[in-house]
C-alpha positions in Angstrom: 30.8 49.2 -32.6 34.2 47.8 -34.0 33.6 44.3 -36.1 34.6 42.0 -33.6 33.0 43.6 -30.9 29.4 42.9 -32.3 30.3 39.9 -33.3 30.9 38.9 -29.8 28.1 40.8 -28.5 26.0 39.0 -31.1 27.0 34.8 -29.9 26.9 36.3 -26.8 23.5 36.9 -27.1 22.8 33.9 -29.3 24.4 31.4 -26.4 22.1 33.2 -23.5 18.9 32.9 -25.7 19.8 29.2 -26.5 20.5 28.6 -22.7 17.5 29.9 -21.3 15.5 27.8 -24.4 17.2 24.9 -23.2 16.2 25.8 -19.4 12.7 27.0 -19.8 12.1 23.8 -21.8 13.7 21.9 -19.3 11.6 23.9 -16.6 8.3 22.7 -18.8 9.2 19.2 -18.9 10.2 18.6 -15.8 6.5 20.1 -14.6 4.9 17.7 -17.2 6.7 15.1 -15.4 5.5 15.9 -11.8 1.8 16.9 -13.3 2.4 13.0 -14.5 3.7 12.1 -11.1 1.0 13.7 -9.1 -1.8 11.6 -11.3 -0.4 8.5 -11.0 0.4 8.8 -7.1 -0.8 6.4 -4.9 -2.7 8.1 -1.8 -3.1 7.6 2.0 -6.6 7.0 1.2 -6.4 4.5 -1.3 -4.0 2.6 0.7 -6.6 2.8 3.4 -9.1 1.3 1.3 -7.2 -1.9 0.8 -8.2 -2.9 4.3 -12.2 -2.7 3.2 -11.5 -4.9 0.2 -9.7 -7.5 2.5 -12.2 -7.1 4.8 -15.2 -7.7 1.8 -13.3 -11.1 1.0 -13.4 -12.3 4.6 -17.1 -11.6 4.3 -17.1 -13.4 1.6 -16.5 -16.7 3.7 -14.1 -17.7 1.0 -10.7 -18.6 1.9 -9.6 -18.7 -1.4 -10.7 -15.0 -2.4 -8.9 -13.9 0.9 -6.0 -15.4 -0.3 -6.2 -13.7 -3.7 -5.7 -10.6 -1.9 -2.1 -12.0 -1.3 1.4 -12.0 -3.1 2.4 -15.3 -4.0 5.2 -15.1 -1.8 3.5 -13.5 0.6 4.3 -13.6 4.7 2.1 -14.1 7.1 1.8 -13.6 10.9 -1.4 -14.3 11.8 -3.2 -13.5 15.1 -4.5 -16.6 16.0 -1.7 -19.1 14.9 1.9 -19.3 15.8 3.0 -20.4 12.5 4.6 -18.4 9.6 2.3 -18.9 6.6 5.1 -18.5 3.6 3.0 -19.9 0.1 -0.4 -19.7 -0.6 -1.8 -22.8 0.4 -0.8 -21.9 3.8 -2.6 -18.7 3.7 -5.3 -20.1 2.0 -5.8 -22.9 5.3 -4.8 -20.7 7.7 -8.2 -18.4 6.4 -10.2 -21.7 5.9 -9.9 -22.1 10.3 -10.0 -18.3 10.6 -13.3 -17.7 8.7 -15.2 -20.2 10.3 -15.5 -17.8 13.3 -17.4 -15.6 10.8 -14.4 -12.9 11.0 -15.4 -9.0 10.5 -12.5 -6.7 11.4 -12.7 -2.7 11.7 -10.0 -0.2 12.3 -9.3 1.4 14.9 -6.4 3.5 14.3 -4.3 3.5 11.0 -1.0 5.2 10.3 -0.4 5.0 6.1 3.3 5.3 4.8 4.0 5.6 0.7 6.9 4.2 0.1 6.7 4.9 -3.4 4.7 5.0 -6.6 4.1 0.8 -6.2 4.7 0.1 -2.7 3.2 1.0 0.9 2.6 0.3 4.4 -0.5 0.3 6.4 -0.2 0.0 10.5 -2.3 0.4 13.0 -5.0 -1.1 15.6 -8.0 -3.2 14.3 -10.7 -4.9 16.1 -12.3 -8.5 14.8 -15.6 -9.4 16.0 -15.5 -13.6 15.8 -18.6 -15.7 16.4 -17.7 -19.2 18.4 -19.2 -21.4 16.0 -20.5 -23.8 18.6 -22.0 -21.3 20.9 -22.6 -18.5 18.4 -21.0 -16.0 21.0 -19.5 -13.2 19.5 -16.5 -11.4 21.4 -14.3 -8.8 19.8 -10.7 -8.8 20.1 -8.5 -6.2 19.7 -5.4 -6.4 17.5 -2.3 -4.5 15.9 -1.2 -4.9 12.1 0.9 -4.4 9.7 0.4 -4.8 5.9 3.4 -3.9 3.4 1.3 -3.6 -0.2 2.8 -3.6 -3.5 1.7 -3.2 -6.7 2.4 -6.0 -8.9 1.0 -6.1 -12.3 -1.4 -3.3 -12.0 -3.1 -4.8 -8.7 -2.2 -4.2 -4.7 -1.1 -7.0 -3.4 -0.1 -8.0 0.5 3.6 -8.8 0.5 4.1 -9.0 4.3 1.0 -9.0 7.0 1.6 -8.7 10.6 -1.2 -9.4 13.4 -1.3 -10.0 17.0 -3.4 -9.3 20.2 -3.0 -5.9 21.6 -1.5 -6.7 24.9 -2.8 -5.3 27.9 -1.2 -1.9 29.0 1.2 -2.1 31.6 
């Protein structure tokens, strides 16, 4: 082989093996990345699960710990008030009227959307089971929501919370 030939053959062969270094490497990172990804990822279930811990603090009787499981700039919608609560201290009172029914809720149906690594959306049908305090009748009442969670600071927080009645099919 002439001089210049195998000279050419030879950076030819030196800029293939540098470019598939530089791909394969990128290859491995890029899968150390999504292994990364896929440990950090949010699930359905765990979203799920923020329900039970919002249900524990209305067991809890505490208006204030329900309201802890709020954003500080949290919306809500509540079922049994026509008011927007906006801040915390309406949250907080809006729960203080709302537990003294001795609240328990239970899904019925929930539909889970990850929005991303910090943020989420669970929707669905719940039922609350709430005890007239001066009869100590309990009726249940059937309900849809909508919570938008993020994850602020390294805790889940309701950002937006949507409830009313389930109206009556027709």
């Amino acid at each position: 082989m002439k001089p210049k030939i195998r000279t050419r053959v030879v950076i030819a062969t030196a800029v293939t093996v540098a470019a598939a270094g530089t791909f394969t490497a990128g290859v491995g990172v890029a899968q150390a990345g999504d292994d990364q990804g896929r440990r950090g990822k949010v699930t359905e279930r765990e979203i799920a699960g923020l329900f039970d811990q919002w249900n524990a603090a209305l067991q809890t009787g505490d208006p204030a710990k329900v309201a802890d499981r709020y954003a500080r700039d949290a919306v809500l919608l509540p079922t049994a008030s026509p008011k927007i609560r906006t801040n915390r201290a309406e949250i907080t009172d809006y729960f203080e009227h709302f537990l003294q029914k001795k609240a328990r809720g239970e899904k019925i149906r929930s539909v889970v959307n990850i929005l991303d690594a910090d943020s989420a959306i669970d929707a669905g049908l719940y039922r609350f089971h709430l005890t007239d305090p001066a009869t100590g009748a309990t009726k249940a009442v059937e309900a849809r929501y909508t919570y938008e969670y993020e994850k602020r600071g390294g805790k889940w927080l309701i950002v937006n919370h949507r409830s009313s009645v389930l109206p009556a099919e027709g």
